[in-house]
N, C-alpha and C positions, 0 to 999 in steps of 0.2 A: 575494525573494518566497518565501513557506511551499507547500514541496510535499507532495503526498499520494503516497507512495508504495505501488506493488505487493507483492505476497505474495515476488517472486523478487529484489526491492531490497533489503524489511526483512532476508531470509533473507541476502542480503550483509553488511548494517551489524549484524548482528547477530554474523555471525562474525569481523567488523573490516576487510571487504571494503569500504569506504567510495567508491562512484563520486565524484569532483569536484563531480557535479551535485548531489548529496545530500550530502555534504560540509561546502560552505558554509552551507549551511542549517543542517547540525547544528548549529552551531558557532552559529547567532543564535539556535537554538530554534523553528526554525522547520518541524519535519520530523513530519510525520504519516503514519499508515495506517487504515484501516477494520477494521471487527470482524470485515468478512467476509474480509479478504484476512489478519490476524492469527487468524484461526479456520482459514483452508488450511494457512495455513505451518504452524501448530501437528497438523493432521492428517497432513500429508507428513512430520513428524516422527516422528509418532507412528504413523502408517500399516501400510501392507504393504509401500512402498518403489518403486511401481512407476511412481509420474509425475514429470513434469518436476523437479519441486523436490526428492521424495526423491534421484531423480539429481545432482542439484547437491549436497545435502548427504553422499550418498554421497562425492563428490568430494572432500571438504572434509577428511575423517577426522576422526580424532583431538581437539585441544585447541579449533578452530575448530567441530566439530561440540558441542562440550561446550557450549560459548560458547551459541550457536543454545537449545540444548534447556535450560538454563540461565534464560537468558532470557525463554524463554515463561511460566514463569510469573508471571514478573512485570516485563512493559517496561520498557527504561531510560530515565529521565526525561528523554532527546535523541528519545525518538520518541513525541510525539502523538496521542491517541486520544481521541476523544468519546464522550460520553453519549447514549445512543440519547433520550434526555428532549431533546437538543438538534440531534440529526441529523433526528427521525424528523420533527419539523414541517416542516423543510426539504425533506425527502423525498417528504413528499405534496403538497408546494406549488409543483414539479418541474413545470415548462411548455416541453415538448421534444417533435420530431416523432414523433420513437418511443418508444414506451413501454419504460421501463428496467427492469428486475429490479431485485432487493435488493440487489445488490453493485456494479451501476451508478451507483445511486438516492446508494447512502452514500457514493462517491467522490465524484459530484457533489457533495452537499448540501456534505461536508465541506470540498472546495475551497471550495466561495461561503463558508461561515461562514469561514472565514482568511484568505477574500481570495488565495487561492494558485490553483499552477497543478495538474497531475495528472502523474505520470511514472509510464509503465511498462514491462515488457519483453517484454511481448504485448500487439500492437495488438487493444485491446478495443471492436469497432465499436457498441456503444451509450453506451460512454464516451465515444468520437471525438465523435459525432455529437450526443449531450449537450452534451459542452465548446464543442463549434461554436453551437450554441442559446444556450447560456448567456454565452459570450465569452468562454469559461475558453483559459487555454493545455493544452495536450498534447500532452508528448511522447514518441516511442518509443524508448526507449534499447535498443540490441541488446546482449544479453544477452552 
């Protein structure tokens, strides 16, 4: 099944850190992300260095951080991303208890358009609580 993955996944697969969960996916094509959570990653790169993700990529040093800032400019064709021409109908068309933001809205949308589920590594409770509305899967992988 096509997962949408988080800002602190892609920033994994991206320096070759591949979870199993995400993994098998890659391998069918099956593996997406949002603009907003590929617009953090890209800001924690390019940042001050002082949140969760700069911290991880701190971590990383070297040829795996290359990799990472490499990549942003332009995703490798194993990770997924849509046209807002094709999210944003989905997005307004979103019938859920609580109202979502823009980076809730496109996770969603983008799960129902592929038919997939949502994995991430912070429990995002208007994600949760969307995916529960909508009959999506989500889950929380510990970082």
């Amino acid at each position: 099944m096509p997962v949408v993955i988080d800002d602190r996944l892609l920033l994994d697969v991206l320096a070759g850190d591949v979870r199993p969960e995400v993994g098998a996916e890659m391998r069918r094509g099956g593996v997406y992300t949002t603009s907003c959570w590929y617009y953090r990653l890209g800001r924690a790169v390019l940042g001050s260095g002082e949140g969760a993700l700069s911290r991880r990529l701190d971590v990383l040093g070297g040829e795996p951080r290359r990799a990472v800032t490499d990549a942003l400019t332009e995703l490798p064709d194993a990770i997924g991303i849509l046209s807002p021409r094709v999210t944003v109908p989905v997005m307004l068309a979103l019938r859920v208890r609580r109202q979502v933001n823009m980076l809730s809205a496109e996770a969603l949308a983008i799960a129902l358009l592929v038919s997939g589920s949502i994995l991430v590594t912070t429990d995002t409770p208007l994600v949760r609580s969307g995916a529960e509305d909508l009959g999506l899967a989500y889950r929380l992988l510990r970082p």
